[in-house]
C-alpha positions in Angstrom: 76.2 109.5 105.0 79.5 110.6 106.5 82.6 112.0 105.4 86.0 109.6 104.4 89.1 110.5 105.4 91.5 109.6 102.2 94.9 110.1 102.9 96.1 110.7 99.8 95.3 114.0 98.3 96.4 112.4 95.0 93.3 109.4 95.2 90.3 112.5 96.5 91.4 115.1 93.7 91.1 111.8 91.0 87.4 111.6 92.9 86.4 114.8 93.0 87.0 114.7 89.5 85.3 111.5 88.2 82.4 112.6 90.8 82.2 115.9 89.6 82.4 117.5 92.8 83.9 120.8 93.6 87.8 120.7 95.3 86.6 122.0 98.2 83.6 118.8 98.3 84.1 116.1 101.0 83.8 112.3 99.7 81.7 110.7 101.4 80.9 107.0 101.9 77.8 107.0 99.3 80.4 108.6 96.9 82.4 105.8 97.1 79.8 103.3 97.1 78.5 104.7 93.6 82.1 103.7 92.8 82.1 100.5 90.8 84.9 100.9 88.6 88.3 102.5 89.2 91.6 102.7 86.7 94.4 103.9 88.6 97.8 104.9 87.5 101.1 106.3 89.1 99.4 109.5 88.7 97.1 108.5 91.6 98.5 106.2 93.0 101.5 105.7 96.4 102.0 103.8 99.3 99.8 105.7 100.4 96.5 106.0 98.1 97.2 102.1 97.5 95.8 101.9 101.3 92.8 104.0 100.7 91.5 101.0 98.1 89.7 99.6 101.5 87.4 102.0 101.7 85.8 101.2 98.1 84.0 98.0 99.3 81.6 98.2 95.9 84.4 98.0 93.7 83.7 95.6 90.5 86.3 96.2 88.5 90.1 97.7 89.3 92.9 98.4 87.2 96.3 99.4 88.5 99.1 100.4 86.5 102.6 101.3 87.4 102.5 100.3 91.2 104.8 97.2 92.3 103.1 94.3 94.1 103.8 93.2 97.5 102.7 91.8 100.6 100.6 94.9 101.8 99.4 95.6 98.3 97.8 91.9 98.7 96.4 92.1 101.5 94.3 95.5 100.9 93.4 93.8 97.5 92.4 91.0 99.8 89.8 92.9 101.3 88.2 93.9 98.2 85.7 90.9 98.2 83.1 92.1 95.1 85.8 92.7 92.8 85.6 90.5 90.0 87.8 91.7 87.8 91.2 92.8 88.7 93.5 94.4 86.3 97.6 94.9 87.2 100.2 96.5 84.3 103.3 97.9 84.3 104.6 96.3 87.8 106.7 93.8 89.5 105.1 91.5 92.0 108.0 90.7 94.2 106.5 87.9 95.8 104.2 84.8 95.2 101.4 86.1 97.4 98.2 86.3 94.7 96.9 83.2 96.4 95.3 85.7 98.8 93.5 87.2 96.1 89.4 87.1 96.8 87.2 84.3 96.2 85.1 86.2 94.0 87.3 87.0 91.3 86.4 86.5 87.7 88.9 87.8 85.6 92.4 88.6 86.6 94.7 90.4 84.0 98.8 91.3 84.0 100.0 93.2 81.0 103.6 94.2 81.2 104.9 93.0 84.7 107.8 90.7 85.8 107.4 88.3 88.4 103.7 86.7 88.0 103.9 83.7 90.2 100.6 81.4 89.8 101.9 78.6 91.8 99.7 78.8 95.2 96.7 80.6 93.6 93.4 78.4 94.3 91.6 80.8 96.6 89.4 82.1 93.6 86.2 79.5 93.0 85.0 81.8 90.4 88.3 82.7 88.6 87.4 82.2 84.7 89.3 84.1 83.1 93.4 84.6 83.3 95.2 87.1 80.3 99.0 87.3 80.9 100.3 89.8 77.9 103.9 90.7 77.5 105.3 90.0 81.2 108.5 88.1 82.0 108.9 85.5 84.6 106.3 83.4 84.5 105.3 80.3 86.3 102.1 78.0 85.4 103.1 75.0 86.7 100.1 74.6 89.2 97.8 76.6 86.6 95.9 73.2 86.4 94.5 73.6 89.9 92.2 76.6 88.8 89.6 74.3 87.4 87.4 77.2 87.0 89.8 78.7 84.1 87.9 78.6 81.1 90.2 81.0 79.1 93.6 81.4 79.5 95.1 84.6 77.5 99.2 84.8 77.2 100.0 86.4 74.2 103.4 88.7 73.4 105.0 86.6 76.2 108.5 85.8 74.4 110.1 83.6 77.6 107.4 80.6 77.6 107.9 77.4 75.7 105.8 74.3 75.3 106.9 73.4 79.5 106.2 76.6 80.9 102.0 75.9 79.9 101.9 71.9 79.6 99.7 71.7 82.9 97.7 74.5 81.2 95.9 71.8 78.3 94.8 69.9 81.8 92.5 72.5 83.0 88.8 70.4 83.2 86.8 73.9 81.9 89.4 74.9 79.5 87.6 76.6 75.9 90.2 79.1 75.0 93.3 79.6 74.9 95.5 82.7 73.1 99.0 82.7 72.5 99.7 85.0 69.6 103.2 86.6 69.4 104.3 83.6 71.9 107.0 83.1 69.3 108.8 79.9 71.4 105.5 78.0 71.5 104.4 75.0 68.8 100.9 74.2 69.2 99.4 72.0 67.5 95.1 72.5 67.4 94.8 68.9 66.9 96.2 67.7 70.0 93.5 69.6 71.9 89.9 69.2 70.0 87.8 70.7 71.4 89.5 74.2 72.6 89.8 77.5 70.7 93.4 78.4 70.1 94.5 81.6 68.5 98.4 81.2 67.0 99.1 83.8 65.3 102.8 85.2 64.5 101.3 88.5 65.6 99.0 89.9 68.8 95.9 92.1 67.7 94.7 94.0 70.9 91.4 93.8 70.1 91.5 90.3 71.2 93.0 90.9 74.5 90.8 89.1 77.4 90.2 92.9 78.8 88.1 94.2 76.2 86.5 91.0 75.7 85.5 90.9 79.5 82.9 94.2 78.3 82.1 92.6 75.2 80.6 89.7 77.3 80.3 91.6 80.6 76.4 92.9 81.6 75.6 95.1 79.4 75.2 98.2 82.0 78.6 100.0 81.4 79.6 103.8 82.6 81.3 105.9 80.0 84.3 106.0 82.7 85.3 102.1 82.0 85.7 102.3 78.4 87.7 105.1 77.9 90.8 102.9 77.7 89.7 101.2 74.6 90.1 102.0 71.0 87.2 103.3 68.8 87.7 100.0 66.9 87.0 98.0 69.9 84.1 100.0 71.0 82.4 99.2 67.8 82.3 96.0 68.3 80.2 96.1 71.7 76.4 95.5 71.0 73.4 96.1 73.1 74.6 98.0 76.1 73.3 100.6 78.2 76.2 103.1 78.3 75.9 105.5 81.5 76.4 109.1 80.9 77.3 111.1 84.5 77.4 115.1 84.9 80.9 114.7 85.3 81.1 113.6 81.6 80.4 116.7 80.1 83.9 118.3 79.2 85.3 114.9 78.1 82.4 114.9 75.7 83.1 118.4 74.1 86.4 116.9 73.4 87.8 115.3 70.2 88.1 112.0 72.1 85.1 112.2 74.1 83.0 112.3 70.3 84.9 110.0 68.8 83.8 107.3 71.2 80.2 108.3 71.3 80.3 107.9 67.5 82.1 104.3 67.7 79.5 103.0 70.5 76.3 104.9 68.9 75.6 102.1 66.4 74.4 99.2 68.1 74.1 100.7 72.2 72.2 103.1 74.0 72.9 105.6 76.0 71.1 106.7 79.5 71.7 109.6 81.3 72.8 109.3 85.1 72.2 112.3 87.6 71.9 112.3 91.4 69.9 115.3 91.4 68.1 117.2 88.8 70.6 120.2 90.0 73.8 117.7 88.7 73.2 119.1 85.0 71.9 122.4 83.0 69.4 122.4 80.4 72.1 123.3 78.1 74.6 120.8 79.0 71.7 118.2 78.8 70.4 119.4 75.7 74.0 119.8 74.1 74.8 116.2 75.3 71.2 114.9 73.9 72.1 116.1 70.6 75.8 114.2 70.5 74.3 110.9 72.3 70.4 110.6 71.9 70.0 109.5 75.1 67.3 106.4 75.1 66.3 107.7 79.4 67.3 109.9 81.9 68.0 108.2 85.6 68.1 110.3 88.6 69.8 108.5 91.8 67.7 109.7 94.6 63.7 109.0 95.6 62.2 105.5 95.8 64.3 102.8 94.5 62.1 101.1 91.6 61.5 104.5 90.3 64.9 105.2 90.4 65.8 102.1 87.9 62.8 102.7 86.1 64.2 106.0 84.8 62.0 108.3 82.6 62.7 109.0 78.9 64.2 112.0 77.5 61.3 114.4 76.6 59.7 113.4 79.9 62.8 114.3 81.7 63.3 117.3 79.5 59.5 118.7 80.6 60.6 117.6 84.8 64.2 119.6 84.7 62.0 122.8 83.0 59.6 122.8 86.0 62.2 123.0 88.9 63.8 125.2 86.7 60.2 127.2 86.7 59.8 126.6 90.0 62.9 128.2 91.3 63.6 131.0 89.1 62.2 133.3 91.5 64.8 132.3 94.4 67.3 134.6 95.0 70.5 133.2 95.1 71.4 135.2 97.7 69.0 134.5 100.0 70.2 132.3 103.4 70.1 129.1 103.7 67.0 129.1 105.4 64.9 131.7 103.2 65.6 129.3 100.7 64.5 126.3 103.0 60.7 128.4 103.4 60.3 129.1 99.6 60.9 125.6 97.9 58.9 124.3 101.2 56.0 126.8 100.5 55.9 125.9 96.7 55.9 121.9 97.3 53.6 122.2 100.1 51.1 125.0 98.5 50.9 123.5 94.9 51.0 119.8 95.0 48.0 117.8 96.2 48.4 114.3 97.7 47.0 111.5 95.6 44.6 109.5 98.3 43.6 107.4 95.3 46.9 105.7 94.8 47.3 104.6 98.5 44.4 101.8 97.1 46.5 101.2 93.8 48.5 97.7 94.1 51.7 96.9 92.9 50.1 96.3 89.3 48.8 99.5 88.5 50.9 102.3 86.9 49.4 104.5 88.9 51.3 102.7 92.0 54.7 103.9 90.5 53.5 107.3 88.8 52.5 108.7 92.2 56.0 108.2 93.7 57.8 109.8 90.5 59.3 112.5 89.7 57.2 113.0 86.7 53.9 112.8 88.6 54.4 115.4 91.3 56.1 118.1 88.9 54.1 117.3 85.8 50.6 116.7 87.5 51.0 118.3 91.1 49.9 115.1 92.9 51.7 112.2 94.7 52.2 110.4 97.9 55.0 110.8 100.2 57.4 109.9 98.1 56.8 112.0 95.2 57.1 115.0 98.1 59.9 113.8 99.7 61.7 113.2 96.2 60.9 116.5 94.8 62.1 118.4 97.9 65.0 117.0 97.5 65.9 118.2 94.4 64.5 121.2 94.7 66.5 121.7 97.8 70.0 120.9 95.6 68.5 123.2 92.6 68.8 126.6 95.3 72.2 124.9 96.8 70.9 123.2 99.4 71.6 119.4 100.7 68.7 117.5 101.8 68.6 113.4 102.0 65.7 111.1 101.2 64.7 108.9 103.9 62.4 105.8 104.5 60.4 104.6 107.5 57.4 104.2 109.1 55.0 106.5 110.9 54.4 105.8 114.6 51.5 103.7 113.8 52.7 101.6 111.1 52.6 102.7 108.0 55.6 103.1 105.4 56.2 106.8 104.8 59.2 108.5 103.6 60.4 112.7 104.5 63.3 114.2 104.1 66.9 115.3 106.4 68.1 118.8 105.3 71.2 120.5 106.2 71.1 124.6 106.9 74.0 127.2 107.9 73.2 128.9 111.3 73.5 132.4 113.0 76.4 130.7 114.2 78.3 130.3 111.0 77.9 126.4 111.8 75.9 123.8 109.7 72.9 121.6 111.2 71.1 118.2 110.1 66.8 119.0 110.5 64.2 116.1 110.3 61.4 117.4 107.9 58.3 116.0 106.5 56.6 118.2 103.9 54.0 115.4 103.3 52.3 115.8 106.6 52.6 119.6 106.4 51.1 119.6 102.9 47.9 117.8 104.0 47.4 119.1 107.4 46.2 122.5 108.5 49.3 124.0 110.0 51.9 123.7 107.2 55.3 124.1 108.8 54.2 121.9 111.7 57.0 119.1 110.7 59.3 121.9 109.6 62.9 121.7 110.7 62.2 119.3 114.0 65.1 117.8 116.0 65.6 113.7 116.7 63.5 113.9 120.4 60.2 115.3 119.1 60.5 113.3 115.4 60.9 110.3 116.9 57.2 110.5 118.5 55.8 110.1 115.2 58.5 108.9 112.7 60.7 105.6 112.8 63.7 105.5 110.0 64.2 102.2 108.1 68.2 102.4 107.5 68.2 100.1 104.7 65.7 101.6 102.7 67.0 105.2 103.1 69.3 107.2 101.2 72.8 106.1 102.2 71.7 103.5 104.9 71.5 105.6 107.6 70.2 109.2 108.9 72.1 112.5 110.5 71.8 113.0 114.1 69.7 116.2 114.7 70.0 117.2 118.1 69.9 121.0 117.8 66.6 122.6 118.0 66.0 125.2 114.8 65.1 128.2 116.7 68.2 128.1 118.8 70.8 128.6 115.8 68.4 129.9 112.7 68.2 133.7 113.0 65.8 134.1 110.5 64.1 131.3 112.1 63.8 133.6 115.2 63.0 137.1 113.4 59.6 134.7 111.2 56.6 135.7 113.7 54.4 133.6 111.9 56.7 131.1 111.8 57.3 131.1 115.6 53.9 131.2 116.5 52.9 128.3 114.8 55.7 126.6 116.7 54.8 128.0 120.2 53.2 125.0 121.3 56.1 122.3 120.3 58.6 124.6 121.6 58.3 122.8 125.7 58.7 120.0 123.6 61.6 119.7 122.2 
């Protein structure tokens, strides 16, 4: 995980926001790549935050609004190869360069803009969807070259006739087309069998291709992506999994923020998102339990399949109560490291490793329980996982930043520890290696405590793509040479008397 450098103050304080991270927090590249949805207006955005766009290479879905379109905007939209659904209002697009647009695109929408030139657009194999509302200066003529268009959305737009969309009845895939409030067009459905028309004297916006996209879209959705829409629209969505973040809490004390929980409550559910158990309080959680019923609670860090699996409410409930229970006794003042040695003495003093479920295979529950959350809180026993999981969210419960990380052991086996960051004597922050896991079932506990890269690496290996943000922090600084605390702990430097050479 590192810091990005935004250049627009405008784009990081929309971020920090959405992320809910402090004004003073850094984004950082995992930040980003939680980012899968991003609406954008002439609030945000400038020359300048338009530019920033490349960093968010996870993007699904973008909608900008209120920024004109031009060759560079193109080309950083170029870039953008997982979007699949691109959404631009309120603009003029000077020039006729959306042919660049990426291959991957699903759904592309203008609503309000001048200037929408189609003619060269066939990069796009996956393009199925096209909605044109209420723009002015429009040319189709080579429309019939997107043979992937299935639906083709141009309502409100006053200036087309019967010419302006002839080539769009040859389209091979065609099922729908929309052209309420396209007053100068005479359709007739009978000359096209086959295809849905909608002809209306007047355009309903519930009908618009952008809502339909999340009507049809997977049915995983963040709260963040439907906040555009009205509560009649949201009613109409069935089935989905609506993600609730910490940064959601004060828009759902608000009027608004109820008023859409209520529209979508019907026929979705609604799943609770956290990095870290430290992301919300028990009242928050409980206050937003009681307006959304939550059907699980997901928290973003630990092994991967427990991480989707998710754990219900009451479980969840019971987990957040022990850390709370756990750390209660931590003063808040305390340094950085006193901290560090009280969560490590409670994780490595009061929960037992499970040697039974190294024999469990992938079909037993107790394969997943001893890597979850729930089992080493709940029951005090786990495998390295379930250590390296709970330390890290102890760690963020006192304030302090730790990462999960997967490897191997230096003869073989899988394993995962943990990376935790501490303030020195020196006023400056460092990156430590720690594994709790072997300290917990060994006879000197703080044996793996706080090591540096040269003597880790003798006995742990990191597997970038199954860690925490793909990769690890360097940790080239030896604890004792920065950590006063470190230096003033007797028994903690004696135990450490004999790796000391080493490192």
């Amino acid at each position: 995980m590192f810091e990005v450098k935004l250049k627009s103050t405008s784009l990081k304080k929309y971020l920090q926001t959405i992320l809910g991270k402090q004004p003073n927090e850094p984004i950082t590249d995992t930040d980003l790549k939680s980012v899968s949805t991003l609406k954008l207006d002439s609030a945000v955005l400038d020359d300048v935050s338009i530019e920033d766009l490349v960093f968010f290479d996870h993007l699904q879905f973008l909608s900008l609004s209120g920024i004109n379109i031009g060759n560079k905007e193109v080309s950083i939209l170029n870039r953008l190869k997982n979007v699949k659904t691109l959404s631009i209002s309120n603009a003029k697009i000077s020039l006729n360069q959306l042919q660049y647009l990426n291959e991957n695109l699903q759904s592309l929408i203008f609503d309000n803009c001048e200037g929408i030139d189609l003619s060269n657009f066939n990069s796009s194999k996956a393009l199925s969807n096209l909605t044109i509302v209420n723009c002015k200066n429009i040319n189709l003529y080579n429309i019939s070259d997107l043979e992937s268009l299935e639906e083709v959305i141009l309502p409100n737009n006053k200036t087309l006739t019967d010419r302006h969309i002839e080539n769009v009845w040859n389209l091979p895939n065609l099922k729908r087309v929309n052209l309420d409030g396209s007053d100068n067009i005479s359709i007739s459905d009978a000359e096209h069998e086959g295809i849905i028309i909608s002809h209306n004297s007047e355009y309903h916006p519930t009908e618009s291709k952008d809502w339909n996209i999340y009507k049809n879209a997977p049915k995983l959705l963040h709260l963040n992506s439907l906040l555009n829409y009205t509560p009649e629209q949201l009613s109409t969505l069935s089935g989905a999994n609506i993600q609730i973040s910490a940064s959601d809490t004060e828009f759902l004390k608000s009027e608004k923020g109820q008023n859409i929980i209520k529209a979508l409550q019907k026929n979705n559910k609604f799943d609770l998102s956290l990095k870290t158990t430290a992301d919300m309080s028990m009242e928050d959680m409980e206050s937003l339990n009681t307006l959304c019923n939550f059907d699980s609670v997901h928290i973003y860090t630990g092994w991967p399949v427990t991480q989707n699996m998710g754990y219900s409410y009451q479980t969840y409930k019971a987990i957040k109560q022990e850390i709370v229970n756990m750390v209660k006794d931590i003063d808040p003042n305390l340094s950085d490291y006193e901290k560090y040695k009280a969560i490590r003495e409670k994780v490595t003093k009061n929960i037992k490793y499970d040697y039974s479920a190294l024999q469990a295979n992938k079909d037993d529950k107790d394969y997943y329980a001893s890597r979850s959350l729930e089992n080493v809180l709940l029951n005090h026993t786990c495998v390295c996982a379930g250590y390296a999981n709970a330390f890290k969210n102890l760690a963020a419960e006192v304030g302090l930043e730790a990462k999960y990380v997967e490897g191997k052991t230096n003869t073989g086996e899988l394993h995962a520890w943990n990376q935790i960051r501490l303030q020195g004597d020196d006023g400056q922050y460092y990156w430590y290696n720690d594994d709790v896991t072997f300290d917990a079932v060994g006879d000197d506990k703080s044996k793996f405590s706080l090591i540096d890269d040269d003597e880790f690496s003798k006995t742990h290996i990191c597997i970038p793509e199954r860690t925490e943000g793909g990769s690890v922090y360097s940790c080239n600084v030896p604890a004792s040479a920065v950590l006063r605390a470190e230096k003033n702990d007797k028994n903690y430097q004696a135990s450490h008397d004999d790796d000391d050479d080493a490192r």
